[in-house]
C-alpha positions as CSV (number, residue, x, y, z in Angstrom):
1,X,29.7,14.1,45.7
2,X,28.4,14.4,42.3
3,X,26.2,11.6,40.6
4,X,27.4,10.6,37.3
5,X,24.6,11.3,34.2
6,X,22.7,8.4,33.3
7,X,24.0,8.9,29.6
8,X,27.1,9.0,30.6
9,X,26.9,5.8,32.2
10,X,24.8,4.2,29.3
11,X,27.6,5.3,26.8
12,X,30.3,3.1,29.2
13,X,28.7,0.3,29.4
14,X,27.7,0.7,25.7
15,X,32.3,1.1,25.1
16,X,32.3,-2.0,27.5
17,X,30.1,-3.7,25.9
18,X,31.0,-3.3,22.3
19,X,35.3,-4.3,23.2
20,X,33.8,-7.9,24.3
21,X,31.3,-8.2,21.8
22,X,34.7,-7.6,19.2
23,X,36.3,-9.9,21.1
24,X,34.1,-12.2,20.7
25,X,32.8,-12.2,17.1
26,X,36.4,-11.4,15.8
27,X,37.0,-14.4,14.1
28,X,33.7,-13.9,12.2
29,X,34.0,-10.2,11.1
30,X,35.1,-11.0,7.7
31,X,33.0,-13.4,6.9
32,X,29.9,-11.4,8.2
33,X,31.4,-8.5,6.2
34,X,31.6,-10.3,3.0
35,X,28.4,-11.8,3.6
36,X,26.3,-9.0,4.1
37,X,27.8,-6.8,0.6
38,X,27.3,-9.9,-1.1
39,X,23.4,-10.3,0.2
40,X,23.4,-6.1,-0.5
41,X,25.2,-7.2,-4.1
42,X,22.0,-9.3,-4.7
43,X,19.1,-7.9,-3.2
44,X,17.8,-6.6,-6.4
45,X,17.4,-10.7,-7.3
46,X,16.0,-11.7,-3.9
47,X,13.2,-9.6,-4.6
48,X,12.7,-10.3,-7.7
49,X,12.6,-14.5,-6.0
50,X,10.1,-13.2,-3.3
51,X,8.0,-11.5,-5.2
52,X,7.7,-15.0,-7.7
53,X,7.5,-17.3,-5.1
54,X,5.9,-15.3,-2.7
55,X,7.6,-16.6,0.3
56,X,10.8,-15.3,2.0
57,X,12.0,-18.4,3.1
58,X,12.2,-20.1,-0.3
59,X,13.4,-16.9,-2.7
60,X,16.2,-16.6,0.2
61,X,17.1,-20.8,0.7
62,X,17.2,-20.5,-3.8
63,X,19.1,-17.0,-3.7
64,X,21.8,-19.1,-1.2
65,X,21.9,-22.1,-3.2
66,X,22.7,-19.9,-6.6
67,X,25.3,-18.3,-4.9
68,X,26.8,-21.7,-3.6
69,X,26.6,-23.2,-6.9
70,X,27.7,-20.1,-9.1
71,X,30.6,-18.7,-6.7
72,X,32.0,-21.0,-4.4
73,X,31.4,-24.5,-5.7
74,X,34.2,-23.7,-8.7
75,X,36.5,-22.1,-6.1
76,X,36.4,-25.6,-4.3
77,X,36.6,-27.8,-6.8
78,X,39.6,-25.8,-8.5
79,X,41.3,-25.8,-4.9
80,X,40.7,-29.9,-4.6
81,X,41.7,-30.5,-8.3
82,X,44.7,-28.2,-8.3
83,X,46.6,-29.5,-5.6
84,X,45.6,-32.8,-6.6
85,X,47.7,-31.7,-9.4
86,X,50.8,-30.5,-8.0
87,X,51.1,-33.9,-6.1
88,X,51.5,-35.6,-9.7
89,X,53.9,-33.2,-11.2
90,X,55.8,-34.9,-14.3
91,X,59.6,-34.3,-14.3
92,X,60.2,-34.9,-17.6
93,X,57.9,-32.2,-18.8
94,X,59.5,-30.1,-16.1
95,X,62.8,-30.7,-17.3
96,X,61.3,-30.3,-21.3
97,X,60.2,-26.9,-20.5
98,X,63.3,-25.6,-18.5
99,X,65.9,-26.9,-21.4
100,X,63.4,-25.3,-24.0
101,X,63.9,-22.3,-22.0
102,X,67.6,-22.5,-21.3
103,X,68.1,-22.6,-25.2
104,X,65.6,-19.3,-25.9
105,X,67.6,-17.4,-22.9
106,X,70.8,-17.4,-25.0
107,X,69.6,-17.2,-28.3
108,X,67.4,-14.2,-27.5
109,X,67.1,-12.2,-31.0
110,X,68.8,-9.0,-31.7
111,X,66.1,-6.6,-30.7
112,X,65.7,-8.5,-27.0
113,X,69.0,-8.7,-26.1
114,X,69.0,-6.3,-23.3
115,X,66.3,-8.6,-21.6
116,X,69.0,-11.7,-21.7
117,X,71.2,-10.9,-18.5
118,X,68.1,-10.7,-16.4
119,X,66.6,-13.8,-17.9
120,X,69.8,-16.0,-17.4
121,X,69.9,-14.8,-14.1
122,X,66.4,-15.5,-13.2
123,X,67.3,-19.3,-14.5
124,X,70.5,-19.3,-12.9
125,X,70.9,-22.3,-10.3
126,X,67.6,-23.1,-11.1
127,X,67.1,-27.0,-10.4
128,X,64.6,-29.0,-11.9
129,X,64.7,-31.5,-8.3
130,X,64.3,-28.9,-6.5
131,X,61.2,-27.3,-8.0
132,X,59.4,-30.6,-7.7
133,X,60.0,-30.9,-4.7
134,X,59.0,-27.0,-3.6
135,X,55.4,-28.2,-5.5
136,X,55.0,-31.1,-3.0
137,X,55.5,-28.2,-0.5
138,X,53.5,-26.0,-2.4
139,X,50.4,-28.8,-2.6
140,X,50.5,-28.9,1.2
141,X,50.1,-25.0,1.2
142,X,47.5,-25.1,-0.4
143,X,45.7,-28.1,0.8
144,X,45.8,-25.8,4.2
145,X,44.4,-22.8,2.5
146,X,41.5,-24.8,0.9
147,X,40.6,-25.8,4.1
148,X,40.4,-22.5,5.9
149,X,38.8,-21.7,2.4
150,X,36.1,-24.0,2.9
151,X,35.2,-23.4,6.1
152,X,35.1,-19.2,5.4
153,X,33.3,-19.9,2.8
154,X,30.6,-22.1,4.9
155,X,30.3,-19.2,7.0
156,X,29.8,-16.9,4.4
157,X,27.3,-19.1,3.1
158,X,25.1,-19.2,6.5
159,X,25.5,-15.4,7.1
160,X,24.6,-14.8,3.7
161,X,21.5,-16.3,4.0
162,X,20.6,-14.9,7.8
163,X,21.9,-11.6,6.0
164,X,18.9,-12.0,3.0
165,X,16.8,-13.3,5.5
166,X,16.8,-10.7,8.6
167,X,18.6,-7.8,6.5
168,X,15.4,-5.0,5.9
169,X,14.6,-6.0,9.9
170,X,18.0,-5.2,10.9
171,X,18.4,-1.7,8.2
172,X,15.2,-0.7,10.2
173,X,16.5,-1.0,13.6
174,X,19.8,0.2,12.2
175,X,18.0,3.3,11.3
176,X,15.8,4.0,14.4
177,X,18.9,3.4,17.1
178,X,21.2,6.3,15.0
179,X,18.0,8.3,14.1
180,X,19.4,8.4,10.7
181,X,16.8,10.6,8.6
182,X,15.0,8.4,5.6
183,X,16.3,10.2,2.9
184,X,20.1,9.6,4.1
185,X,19.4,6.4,5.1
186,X,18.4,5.8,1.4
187,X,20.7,7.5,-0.5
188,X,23.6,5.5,1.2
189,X,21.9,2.1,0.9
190,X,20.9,3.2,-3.1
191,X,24.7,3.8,-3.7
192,X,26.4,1.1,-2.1
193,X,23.7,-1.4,-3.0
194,X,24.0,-0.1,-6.8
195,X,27.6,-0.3,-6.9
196,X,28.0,-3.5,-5.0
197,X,25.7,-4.9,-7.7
198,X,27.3,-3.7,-10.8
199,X,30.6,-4.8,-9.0
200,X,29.6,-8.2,-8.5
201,X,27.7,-8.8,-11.6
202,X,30.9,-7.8,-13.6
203,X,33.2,-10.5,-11.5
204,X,31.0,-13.1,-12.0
205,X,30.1,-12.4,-15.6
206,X,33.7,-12.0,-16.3
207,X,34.5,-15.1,-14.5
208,X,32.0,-17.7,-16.3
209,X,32.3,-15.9,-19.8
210,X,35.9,-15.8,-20.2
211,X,36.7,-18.5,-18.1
212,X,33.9,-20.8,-20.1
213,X,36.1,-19.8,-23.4
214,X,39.7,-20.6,-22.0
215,X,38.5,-24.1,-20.8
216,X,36.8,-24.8,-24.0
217,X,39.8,-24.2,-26.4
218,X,42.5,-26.3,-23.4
219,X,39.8,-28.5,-23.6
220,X,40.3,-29.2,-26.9
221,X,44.5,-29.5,-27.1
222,X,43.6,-32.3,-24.0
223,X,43.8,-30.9,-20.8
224,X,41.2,-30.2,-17.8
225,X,38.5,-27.6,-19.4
226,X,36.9,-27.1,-16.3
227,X,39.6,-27.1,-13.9
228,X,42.5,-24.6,-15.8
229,X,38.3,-22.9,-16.9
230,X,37.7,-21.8,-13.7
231,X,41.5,-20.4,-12.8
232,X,41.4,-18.5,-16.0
233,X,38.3,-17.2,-15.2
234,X,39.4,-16.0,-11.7
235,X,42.9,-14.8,-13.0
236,X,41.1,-12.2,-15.2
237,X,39.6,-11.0,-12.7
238,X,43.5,-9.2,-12.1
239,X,43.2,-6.5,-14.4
240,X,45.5,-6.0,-17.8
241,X,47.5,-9.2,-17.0
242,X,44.8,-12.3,-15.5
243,X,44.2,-13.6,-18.5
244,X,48.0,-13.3,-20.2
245,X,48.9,-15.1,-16.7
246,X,47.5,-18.0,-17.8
247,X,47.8,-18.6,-21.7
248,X,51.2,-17.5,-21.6
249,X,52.4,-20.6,-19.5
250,X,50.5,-23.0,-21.6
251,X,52.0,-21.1,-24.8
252,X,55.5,-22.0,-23.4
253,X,54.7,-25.9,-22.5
254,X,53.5,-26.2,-25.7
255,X,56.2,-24.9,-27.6
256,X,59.1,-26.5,-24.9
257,X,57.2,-29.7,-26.0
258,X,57.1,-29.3,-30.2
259,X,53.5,-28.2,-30.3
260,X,54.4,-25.9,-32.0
261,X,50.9,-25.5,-33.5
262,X,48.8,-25.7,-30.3
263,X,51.3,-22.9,-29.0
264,X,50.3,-20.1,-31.9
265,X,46.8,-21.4,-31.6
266,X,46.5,-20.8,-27.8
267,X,48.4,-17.6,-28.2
268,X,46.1,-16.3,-31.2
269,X,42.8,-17.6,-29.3
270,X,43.4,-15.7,-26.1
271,X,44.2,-12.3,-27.7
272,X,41.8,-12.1,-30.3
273,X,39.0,-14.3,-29.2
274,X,39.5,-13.6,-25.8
275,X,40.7,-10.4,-25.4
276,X,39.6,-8.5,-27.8
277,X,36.1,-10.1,-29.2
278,X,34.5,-11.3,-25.5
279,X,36.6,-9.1,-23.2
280,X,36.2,-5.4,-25.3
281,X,33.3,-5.6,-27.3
282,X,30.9,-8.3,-25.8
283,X,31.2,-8.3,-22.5
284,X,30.3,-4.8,-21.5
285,X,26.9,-5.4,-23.5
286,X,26.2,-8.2,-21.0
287,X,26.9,-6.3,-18.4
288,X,24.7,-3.4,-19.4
289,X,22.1,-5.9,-19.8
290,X,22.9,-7.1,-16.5
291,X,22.9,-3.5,-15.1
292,X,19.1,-2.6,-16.4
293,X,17.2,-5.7,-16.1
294,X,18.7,-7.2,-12.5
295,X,20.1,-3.9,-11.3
296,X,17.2,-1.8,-12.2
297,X,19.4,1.1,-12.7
298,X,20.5,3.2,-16.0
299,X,23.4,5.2,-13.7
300,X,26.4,5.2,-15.5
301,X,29.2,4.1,-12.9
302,X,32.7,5.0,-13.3
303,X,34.4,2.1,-15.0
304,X,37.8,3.6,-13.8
305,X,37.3,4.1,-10.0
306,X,35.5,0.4,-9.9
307,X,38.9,-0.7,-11.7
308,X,41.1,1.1,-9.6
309,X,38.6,0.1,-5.7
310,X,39.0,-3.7,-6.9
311,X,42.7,-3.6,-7.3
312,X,43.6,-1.8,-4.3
313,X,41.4,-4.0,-1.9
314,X,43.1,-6.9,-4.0
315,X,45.9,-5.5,-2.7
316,X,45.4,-4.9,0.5
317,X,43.1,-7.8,1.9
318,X,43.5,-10.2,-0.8
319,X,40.8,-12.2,-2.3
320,X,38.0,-11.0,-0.7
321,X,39.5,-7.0,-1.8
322,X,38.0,-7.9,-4.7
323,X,34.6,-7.6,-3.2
324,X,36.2,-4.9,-0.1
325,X,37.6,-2.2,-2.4
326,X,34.6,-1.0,-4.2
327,X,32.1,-1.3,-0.6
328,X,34.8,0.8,0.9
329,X,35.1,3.2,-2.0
330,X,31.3,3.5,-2.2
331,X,30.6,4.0,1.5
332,X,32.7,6.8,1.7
333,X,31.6,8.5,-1.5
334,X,28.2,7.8,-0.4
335,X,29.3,9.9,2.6
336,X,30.4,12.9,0.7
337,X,27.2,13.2,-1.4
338,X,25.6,13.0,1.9
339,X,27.4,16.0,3.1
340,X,27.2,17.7,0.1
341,X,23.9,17.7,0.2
342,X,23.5,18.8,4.0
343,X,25.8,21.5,3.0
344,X,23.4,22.6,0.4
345,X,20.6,22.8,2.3
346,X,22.3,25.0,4.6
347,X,23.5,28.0,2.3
């Protein structure tokens, strides 16, 4: 009777082995995931920490902390306050703001008539009640999600840190158990790691900067700065249409309520101060700031493809695409240099 190879038997157990282990760490995978591309995202600051403080430990525990403060501490707060929110929800302005737009559906000018059918329809047996009460629903729904939230985002917080903490140690024995060759092993770290950083840089400079301006102008007509701030800030994150998501709306309430003024001035604000000034012309010079003095790295990326990786992992795993798409889209470009350049060598 033939004896079965040793190798054969190490790559069962190995199959075995690696099922259970899946099994087992499977409700953690996405949080491990998004923790490690954000500690990869920010390496190029952790060292920068160590080098200052001289200490692992400490440039890791303040690395953590940032990214508590800077990323996840709005996205709780906003959670709490806005369902908080919908628990309150004034009929009167509810019914204000339906009869305002009730009266613009049929006296639609001449040149947006062929858009009335399909807004009277849209507002056909719509109920004023009954939207109320879907909010009080809709508060619950979300008082759920911000609890799952929190406690993914806990995770992500403690794997982040074991990631900053234990991640060269665990690239190294990465490297030795596949016997990937140094010079692969570094170009696919050097191009995930440089686009994960631009990536993430962008997000959260385009969060805080555009969100800091939306808050500060609602801020001024009366309402929550820092609350409708930080959704701004993450609804232009959606490309072409985040930000209009969100000044649109408060145009409308302020119109459907006679403020008339506040409406143009919120309307004007957002597209030319917004839009235009922060969004097109000062924004990428942060970033390109960002890119050489935190990234280290004068590669031009490709605006386009970074555009087109975060909507599609929007799209396909939700909120955490946004940081999915482009690791995915860089790993496997990453891998077609890489065989590029085996191919070369072998002509």
């Amino acid at each position: 009777m033939a004896q079965l190879k040793p190798q054969y038997i190490i790559v069962t157990l190995l199959a075995f082995s690696t099922y259970w282990m899946y099994l087992l760490y499977k409700p953690f995978l996405l949080s491990i995931m998004i923790a490690s591309l954000l500690a990869i995202s920010t390496v190029g600051v952790q060292r920068r920490l160590e080098a200052k403080t001289n200490s692992i430990l400490l440039s890791t525990i303040l690395s953590t902390l940032a990214l508590a403060l800077l990323f996840f501490a709005p996205l709780g707060y906003f959670l709490t306050a806005f369902t908080l929110k919908l628990t309150t929800v004034d009929i009167a302005s509810l019914e204000k703001v339906y009869n305002t737009l009730n009266t613009w559906a049929h006296n639609l000018p001449s040149y947006l008539s062929f858009l009335q059918p399909y807004v009277q329809e849209s507002l056909k047996g719509f109920e004023v009640n009954d939207l109320a009460s879907h909010t009080l629903t809709l508060a619950g729904q979300i008082g759920k999600y911000s609890a799952n939230f929190l406690k993914t985002a806990m995770l992500i917080i403690i794997f982040y840190f074991f990631s900053l903490y234990y991640g060269k140690t665990i690239f190294d024995y990465i490297k030795r158990v596949i016997q990937l060759p140094q010079q692969d092993a570094t170009l696919l770290s050097f191009e995930l790691s440089s686009m994960m950083s631009v990536v993430f840089y962008s997000i959260l400079t385009t969060a805080i900067f555009e969100g800091a301006l939306f808050g500060i102008a609602v801020a001024f007509m009366g309402y929550n700065g820092l609350l409708f701030g930080i959704l701004y800030g993450f609804a232009s994150l959606l490309p072409v249409i985040g930000g209009a998501l969100m000044w649109i709306p408060f145009m409308i309430y302020e119109f459907s309520i006679g403020h008339t003024g506040s409406a143009i001035f919120i309307a004007a604000y957002s597209i030319l101060v917004i839009s235009i000034l922060a969004d097109t012309l000062i924004k990428p010079i942060i970033i390109k700031e960002i890119n050489l003095r935190i990234v280290n790295s004068e590669g031009q990326k490709n605006e386009i493809l970074i555009f087109f990786s975060i909507v599609a992992g929007l799209g396909a795993f939700g909120f955490w695409g946004m940081i999915l798409g482009p690791a995915i889209t860089a790993f496997f470009l990453a891998l077609l240099k890489l065989i590029e350049q085996h191919q070369k060598l072998h002509q």
